[in-house]
N, C-alpha and C positions, 0 to 999 in steps of 0.2 A: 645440756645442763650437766653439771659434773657431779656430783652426790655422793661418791668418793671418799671423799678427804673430808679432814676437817671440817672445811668453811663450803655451804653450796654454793655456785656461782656461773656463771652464764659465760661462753666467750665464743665470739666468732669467727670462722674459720672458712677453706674451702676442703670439699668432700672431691677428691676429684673423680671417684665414682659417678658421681653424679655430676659434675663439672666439667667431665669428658666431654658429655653429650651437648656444651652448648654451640648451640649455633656458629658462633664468632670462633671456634677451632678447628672448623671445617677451612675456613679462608685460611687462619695464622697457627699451623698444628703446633710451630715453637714453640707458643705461648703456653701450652699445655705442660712442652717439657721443662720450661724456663718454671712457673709457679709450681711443680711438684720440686724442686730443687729449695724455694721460696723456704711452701709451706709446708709441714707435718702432717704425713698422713693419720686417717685418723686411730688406727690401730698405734701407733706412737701416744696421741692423745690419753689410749684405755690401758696401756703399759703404764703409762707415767700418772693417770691421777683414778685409775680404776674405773667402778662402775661409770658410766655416762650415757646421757641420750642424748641422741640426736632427731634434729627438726630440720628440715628446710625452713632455708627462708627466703620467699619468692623475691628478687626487687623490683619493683613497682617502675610501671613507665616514665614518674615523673620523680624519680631521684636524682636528687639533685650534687651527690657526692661522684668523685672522679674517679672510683675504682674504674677495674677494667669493663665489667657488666653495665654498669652505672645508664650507657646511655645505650643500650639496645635498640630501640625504639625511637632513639633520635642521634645518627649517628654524624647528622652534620656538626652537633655539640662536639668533635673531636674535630674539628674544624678550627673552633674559637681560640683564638691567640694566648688565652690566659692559659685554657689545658693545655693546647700546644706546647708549651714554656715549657710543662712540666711532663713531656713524654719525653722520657728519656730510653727508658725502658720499653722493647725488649730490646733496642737497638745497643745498649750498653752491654747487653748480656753477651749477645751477640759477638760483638766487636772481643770479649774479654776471652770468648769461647776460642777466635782465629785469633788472636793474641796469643795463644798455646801453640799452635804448629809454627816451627821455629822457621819452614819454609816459607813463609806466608811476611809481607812487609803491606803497609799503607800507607797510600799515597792522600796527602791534606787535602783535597780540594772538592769541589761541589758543596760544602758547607754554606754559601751563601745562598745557591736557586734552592736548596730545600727550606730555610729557613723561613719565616715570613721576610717575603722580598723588599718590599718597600720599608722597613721597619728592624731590622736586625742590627744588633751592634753588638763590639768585640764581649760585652759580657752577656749575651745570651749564646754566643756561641761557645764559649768556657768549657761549660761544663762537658762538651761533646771535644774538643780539643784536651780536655784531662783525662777522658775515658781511654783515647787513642794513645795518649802518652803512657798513660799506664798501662794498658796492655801489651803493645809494641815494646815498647824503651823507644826512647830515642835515636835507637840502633838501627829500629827497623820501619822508621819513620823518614818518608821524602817532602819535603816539601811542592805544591804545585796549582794550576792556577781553575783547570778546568775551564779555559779560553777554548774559544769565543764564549763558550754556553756564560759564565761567570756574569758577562757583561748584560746579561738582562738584571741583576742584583749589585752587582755591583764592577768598579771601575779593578783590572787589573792589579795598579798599582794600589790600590786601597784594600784590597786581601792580602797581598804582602805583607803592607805593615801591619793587618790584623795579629800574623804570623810573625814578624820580626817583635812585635810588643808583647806577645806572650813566651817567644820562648825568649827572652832580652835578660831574664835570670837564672838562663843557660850558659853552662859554661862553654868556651868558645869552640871544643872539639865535640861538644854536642851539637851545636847551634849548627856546625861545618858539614855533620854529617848531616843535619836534618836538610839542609839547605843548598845538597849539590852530592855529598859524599856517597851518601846511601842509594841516590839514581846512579851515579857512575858503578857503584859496586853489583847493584842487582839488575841493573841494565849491559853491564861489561863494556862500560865507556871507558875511552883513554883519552 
């Protein structure tokens, strides 16, 4: 509770004092350094609105919101297609982190066997195709097929055009180098 300022008022946060210790960073330590980047620690909070307390606040087994704690206790819920959709993160963060080393390039493919197999279509993979464009450029993006594994999700030529219809409002010496230029360069093909 902030008591500070002007107006009292209540806001929720994470402590990562205390947020360190959970369970689920022992598997994903990223995750830890990925949300201190996120959120404000809380010494930032007592700089910018003064006096404050602080409470924990347990979450309950049966919370039903998608934060990352949310489903401790029931972790096949990150299972379910609808959350699915919506993990992007930490894998975005990730992806934008090796996006920085200029020696680093990536290659498009396996996008289909991670996705939900049976059920995937070019706009739920978007948003994981915008993440790589943007961090790479263009430059340092090859196109590719992840054959044979591919073909349990999906048919060869049907990733292609996943690829040719997304970058299609690419200009044609981008689209050149995602789509043959960029293997020959960082492969040393002639």
């Amino acid at each position: 509770m902030c008591s500070g300022g002007a107006v009292p008022g209540v806001f929720l946060t994470n402590d990562f004092d205390v947020c360190a210790r959970f369970w689920l960073f022992d598997y994903f330590p990223d995750l830890i350094r990925i949300d201190r980047q996120i959120f404000p620690p809380i010494t930032d909070f007592k700089k910018a609105l003064g006096s404050i307390d602080t409470v924990d606040v347990p979450i309950p087994a049966d919370c039903v919101d998608g934060f990352l704690g949310a489903y401790w206790k029931r972790p096949s819920a990150y299972l379910d297609p609808l959350i699915r959709e919506g993990i992007v993160e930490p894998w975005a963060a990730r992806m934008r982190e090796l996006g920085k080393r200029e020696n680093v390039w990536c290659k498009l493919s396996g996008m289909v066997t991670e996705a939900e197999r049976s059920s995937w279509t070019p706009e739920t993979l978007r948003p994981y195709l915008e993440v790589v464009v943007e961090a790479f450029g263009v430059r340092r993006l090859m196109a590719g097929s992840d054959w044979p594994v591919c073909l349990v999700a999906s048919e060869y030529g049907r990733w292609f055009d996943v690829l040719r219809e997304y970058f299609a409002g690419f200009s044609e010496s981008e689209k050149d180098a995602v789509f043959g230029g960029n293997a020959i360069e960082v492969y040393g093909l002639e």
